[in-house]
C-alpha positions in Angstrom: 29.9 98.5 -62.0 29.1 99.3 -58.1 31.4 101.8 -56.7 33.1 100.4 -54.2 34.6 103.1 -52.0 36.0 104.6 -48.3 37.1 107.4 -46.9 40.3 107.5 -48.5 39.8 104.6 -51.5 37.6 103.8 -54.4 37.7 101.4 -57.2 38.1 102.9 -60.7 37.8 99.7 -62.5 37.4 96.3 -61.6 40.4 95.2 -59.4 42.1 98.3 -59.7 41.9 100.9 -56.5 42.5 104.3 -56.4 44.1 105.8 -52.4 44.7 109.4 -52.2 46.5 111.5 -49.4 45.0 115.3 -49.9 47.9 117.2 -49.0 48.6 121.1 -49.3 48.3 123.3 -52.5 51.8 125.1 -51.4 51.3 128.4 -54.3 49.4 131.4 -53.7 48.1 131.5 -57.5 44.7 133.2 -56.8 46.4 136.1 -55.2 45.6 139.3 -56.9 43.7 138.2 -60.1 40.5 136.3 -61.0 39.2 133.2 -59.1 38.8 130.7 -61.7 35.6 129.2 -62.3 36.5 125.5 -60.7 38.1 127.1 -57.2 36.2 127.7 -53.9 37.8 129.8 -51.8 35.9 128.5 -48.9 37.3 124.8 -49.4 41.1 123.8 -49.1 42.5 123.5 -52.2 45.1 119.9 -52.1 47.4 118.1 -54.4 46.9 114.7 -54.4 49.2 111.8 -53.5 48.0 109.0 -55.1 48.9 105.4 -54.9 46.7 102.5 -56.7 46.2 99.0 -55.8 45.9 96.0 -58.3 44.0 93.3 -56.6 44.6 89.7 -58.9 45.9 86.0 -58.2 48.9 88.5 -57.9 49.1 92.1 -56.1 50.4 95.4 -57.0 50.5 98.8 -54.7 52.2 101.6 -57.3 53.3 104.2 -55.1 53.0 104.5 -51.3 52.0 107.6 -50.1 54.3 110.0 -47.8 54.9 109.1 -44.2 52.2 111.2 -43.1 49.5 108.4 -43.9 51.4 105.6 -43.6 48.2 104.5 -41.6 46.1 105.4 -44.2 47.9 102.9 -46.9 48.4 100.0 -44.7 44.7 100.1 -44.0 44.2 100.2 -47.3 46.2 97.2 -48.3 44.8 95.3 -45.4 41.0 96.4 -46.7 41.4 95.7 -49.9 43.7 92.5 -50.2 42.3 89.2 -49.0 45.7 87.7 -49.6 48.2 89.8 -48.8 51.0 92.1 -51.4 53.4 90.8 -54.0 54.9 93.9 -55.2 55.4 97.3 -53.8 56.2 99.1 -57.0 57.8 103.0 -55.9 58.0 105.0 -59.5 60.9 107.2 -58.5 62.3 107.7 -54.9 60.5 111.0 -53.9 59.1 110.8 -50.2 55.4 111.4 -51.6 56.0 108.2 -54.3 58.2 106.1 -52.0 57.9 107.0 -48.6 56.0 104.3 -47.1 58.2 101.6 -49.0 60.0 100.5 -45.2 57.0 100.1 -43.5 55.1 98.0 -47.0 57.2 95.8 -46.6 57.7 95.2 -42.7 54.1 94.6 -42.7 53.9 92.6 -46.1 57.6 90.6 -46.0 57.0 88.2 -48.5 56.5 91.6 -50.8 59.3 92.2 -53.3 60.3 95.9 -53.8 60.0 96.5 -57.5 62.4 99.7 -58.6 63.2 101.6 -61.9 66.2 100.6 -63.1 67.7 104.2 -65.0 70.2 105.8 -63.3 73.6 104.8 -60.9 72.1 105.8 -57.5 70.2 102.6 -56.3 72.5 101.9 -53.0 71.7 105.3 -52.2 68.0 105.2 -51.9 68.3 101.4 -50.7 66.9 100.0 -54.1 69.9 97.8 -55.0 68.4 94.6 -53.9 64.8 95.2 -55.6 63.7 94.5 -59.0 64.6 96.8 -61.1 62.4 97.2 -64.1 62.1 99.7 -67.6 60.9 99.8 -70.7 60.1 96.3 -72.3 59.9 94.8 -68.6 56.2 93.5 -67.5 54.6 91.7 -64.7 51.7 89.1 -65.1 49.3 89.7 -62.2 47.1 86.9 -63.4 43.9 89.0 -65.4 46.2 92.1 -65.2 49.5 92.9 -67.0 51.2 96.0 -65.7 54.0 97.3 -68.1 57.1 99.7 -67.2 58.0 102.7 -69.4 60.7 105.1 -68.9 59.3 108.3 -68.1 59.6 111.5 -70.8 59.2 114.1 -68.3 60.6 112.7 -64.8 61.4 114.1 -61.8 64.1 111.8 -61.2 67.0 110.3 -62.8 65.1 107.0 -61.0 62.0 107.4 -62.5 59.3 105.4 -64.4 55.8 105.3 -65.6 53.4 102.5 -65.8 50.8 101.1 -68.1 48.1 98.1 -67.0 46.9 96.2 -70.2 43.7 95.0 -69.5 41.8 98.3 -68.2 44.0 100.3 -70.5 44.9 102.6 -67.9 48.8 104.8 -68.4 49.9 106.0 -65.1 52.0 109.0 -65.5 53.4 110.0 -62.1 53.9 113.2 -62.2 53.4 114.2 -65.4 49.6 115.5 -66.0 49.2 116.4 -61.9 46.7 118.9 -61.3 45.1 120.1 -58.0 41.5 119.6 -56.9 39.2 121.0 -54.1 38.2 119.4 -51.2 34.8 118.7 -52.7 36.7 117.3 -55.3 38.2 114.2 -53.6 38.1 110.9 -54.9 36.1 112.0 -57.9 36.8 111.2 -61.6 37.7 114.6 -63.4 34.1 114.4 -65.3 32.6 114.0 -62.0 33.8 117.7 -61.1 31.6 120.6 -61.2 33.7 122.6 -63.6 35.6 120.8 -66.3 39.5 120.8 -66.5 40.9 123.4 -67.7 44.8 124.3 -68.8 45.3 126.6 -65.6 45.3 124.0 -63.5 47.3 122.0 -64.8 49.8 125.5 -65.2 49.2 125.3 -61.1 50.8 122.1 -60.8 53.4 122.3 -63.8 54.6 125.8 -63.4 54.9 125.7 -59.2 55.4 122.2 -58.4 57.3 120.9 -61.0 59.1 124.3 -61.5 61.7 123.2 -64.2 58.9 123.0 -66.4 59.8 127.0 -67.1 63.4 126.0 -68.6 61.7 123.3 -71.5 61.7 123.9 -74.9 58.0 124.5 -75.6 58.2 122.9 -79.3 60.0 120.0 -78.4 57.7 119.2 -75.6 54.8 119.8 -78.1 56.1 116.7 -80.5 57.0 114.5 -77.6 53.2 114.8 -76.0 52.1 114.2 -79.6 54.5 111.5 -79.7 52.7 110.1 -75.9 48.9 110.8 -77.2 49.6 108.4 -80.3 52.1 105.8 -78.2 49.5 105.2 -75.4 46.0 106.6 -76.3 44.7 105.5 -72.8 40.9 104.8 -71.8 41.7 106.2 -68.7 45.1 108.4 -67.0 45.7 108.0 -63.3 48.3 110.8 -62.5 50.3 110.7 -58.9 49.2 113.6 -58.4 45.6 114.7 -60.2 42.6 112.8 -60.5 42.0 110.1 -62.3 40.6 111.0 -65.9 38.4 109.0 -67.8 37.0 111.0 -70.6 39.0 112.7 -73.3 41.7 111.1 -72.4 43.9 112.5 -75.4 42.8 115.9 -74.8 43.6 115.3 -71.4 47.4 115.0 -72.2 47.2 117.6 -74.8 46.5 119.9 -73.0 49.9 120.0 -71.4 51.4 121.5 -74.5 49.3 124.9 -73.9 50.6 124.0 -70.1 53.7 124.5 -70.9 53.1 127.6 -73.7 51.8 129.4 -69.8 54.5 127.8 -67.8 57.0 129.2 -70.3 55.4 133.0 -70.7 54.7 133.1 -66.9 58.4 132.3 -66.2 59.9 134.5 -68.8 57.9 137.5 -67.4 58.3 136.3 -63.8 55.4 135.4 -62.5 56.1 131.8 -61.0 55.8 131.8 -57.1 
């Protein structure tokens, strides 16, 4: 398949388009040990925001970016979309997963806001009127089929992950986020000089998704055995890692040593 790719987008399989914002690493996890092998200190270290375009008789955006590149996805869209967007699909109501929602669909107004539909506090993040969607809910794109799953480990009582049948790709959200280095944008994980590692998905885990400290490390172990067997994906696009495309179940299993550090780092008080 020829790549087909921009400054800030790239297609990871046919009709499906990967945008990422690089914004900040916010920890200070190097300070006072060990660089690991995959960090460059001379590079800026980022978490991604990552939205993903479905382009079909029928089009998706999942996600939107933050405000700060509201720019950046609406030249995206406009790039990438001969015929315009049918759904803006936001995955929980965080500013980084729903942010540009207003402004989709000012410029796309035949777009219909597609929402979860768990929890009781729709009118208060404007999502009454959309269409709310969860587990057992689907959308035919025409070659594509994207399916809604309520998320095991969300951020937000409004919160959902997504599946697309044909490319066999799970999107996660925030679940499985890792940070990458500037080198390291709009690559594939296998594309990365160093391969993945657990510590950095601990960075993102244990720092960004702090209540990761207060789970029951067990538990959490059956569930992600539970996730590896329910979706065994050919590939996992996170919200906020790269995409991964190789080893996929080792991938996700790797979050239950994740969350064995998480849980020792936080006991002995080592979370920034």
């Amino acid at each position: 398949m020829a790549v087909q790719r921009s400054d800030d987008s790239r297609e990871i399989a046919p009709g499906v388009h990967w945008v990422q914002e690089n914004g900040p690493d916010r920890s200070d996890f190097v300070a006072g040990g060990p660089l690991p092998e995959w960090y460059d200190p001379e590079q800026s270290l980022h978490i991604a925001q990552n939205a993903y375009v479905i382009d079909d008789e029928r089009s998706l955006l999942f996600d939107t970016l933050s405000p700060a590149s509201t720019d950046c996805v609406l030249e995206a869209t406009d790039r990438l979309l001969d015929d315009g967007l049918d759904y803006v699909v936001v995955s929980h109501p965080d500013v980084p997963h729903a942010g540009n929602a207003p402004a989709l669909l000012r410029e796309y107004p035949e777009a219909e806001l597609v929402a979860p539909r768990y929890g009781d506090t729709h009118e208060l993040y404007h999502l009454e009127d959309a269409l709310q969607v969860g587990a057992g809910d689907s959308l035919d794109l025409g070659e594509h089929t994207v399916a809604f799953h309520e998320a095991t480990f969300p951020d937000a009582s409004l919160h959902m992950w997504m599946t697309e049948e044909k490319t066999d790709t799970f999107f996660p959200v925030d679940w499985l986020g890792y940070p990458h280095m500037e080198r390291e944008s709009l690559l594939f994980a296998d594309e990365f000089d160093a391969p993945l590692t657990v510590d950095r998905l601990v960075q993102f885990h244990g720092r960004v998704l702090f209540w990761f400290q207060y789970l029951d490390v067990p538990k959490l172990g059956r569930e992600v055995d539970r996730l590896v067997e329910e979706f065994d994906p050919a590939m996992v696009a996170p919200a906020h890692g790269n995409p991964v495309r190789e080893d996929t179940r080792e991938f996700m299993s790797m979050t239950k040593a994740t969350a064995e550090r998480v849980d020792e780092q936080g006991r002995v008080g080592t979370l920034g």
